[in-house]
Structures are given as C-alpha cells and as structure tokens.
N, C-alpha and C positions, 0 to 999 in steps of 0.2 A: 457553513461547516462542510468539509469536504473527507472524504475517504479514497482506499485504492480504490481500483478499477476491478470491473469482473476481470477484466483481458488481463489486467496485472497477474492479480490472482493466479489467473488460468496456466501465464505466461509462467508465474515461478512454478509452479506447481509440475508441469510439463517438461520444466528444463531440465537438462542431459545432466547438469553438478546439485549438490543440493543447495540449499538454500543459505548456508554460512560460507560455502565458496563464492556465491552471488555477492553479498557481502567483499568480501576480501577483493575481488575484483573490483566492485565500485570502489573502493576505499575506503568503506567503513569502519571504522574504530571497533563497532561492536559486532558479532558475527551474529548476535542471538537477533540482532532489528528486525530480518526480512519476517522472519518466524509471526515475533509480534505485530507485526504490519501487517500483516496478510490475514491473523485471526481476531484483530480488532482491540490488540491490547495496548498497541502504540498509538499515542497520537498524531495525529497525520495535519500538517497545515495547508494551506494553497501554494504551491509550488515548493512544495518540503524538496530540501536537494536531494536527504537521503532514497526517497520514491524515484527522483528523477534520475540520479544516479543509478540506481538497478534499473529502471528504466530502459537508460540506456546500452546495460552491459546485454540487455535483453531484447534490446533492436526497436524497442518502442518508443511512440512519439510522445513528447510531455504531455500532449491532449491525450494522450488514451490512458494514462496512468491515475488519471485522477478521476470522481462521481463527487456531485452534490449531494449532500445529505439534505433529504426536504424536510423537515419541521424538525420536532423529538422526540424522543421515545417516551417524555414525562407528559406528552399528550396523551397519548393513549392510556395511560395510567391516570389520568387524572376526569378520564372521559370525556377529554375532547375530539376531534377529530385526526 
C-alpha cells in the first residue's frame, strides 16, 4: 500500500497557486483531487498518474512522490503490533 510523500505534501502546500490550479495544470479532470490526496481521503495507487502528474507540474521526481504504507491501522486496533 502506498501513499503521497511528506515532500509531496510539503511541495503543494508551499506552492506559489493553490492546490485546484496544480490540478488544472497537470490536467486533471477534477480540481478537488490534490485537496484529497494530500489529506488522506483519496486513494493513491503505486505509480497513480494523477500524483505523478502534479508531481511533475511541481518539479518532482516519481521516487519522491510516493511512501510505503507499512502494515495497518486495523493492527493497532486489534492489538497487534
């Protein structure tokens, strides 16, 4: 399971347009995705275009766009490790 990146993150967050111009530049259909993406409500696949496309409107390399999610959160709820 994968997610964005802090640097993503960091990257829209920082940037000089806001985040539905990021959007409209990659070519995104939807202006609301970066929004979603960034606070965990979109799903993110390994090498999702829509990530690598803002990605790239934002000068990053596909490697930095993406984090492993390690285990899941129904671990800890369940008391395991």
């Amino acid at each position: 399971m994968v997610k964005v990146s802090r640097k993503f993150i960091q990257e829209v967050k920082m940037a000089d347009r806001p985040a539905y111009k990021l959007a409209q530049e990659a070519g995104l259909r939807d202006p609301g995705i970066v929004s979603r993406l960034i606070h965990g409500m979109g799903k993110v696949w390994p090498n999702d275009r829509r990530v690598l496309a803002i990605g790239e409107v934002l000068g990053l390399a596909p490697g930095e766009c993406f984090e492993k999610v390690s285990g899941s959160k129904n671990k800890t709820l369940l008391g395991g490790e």
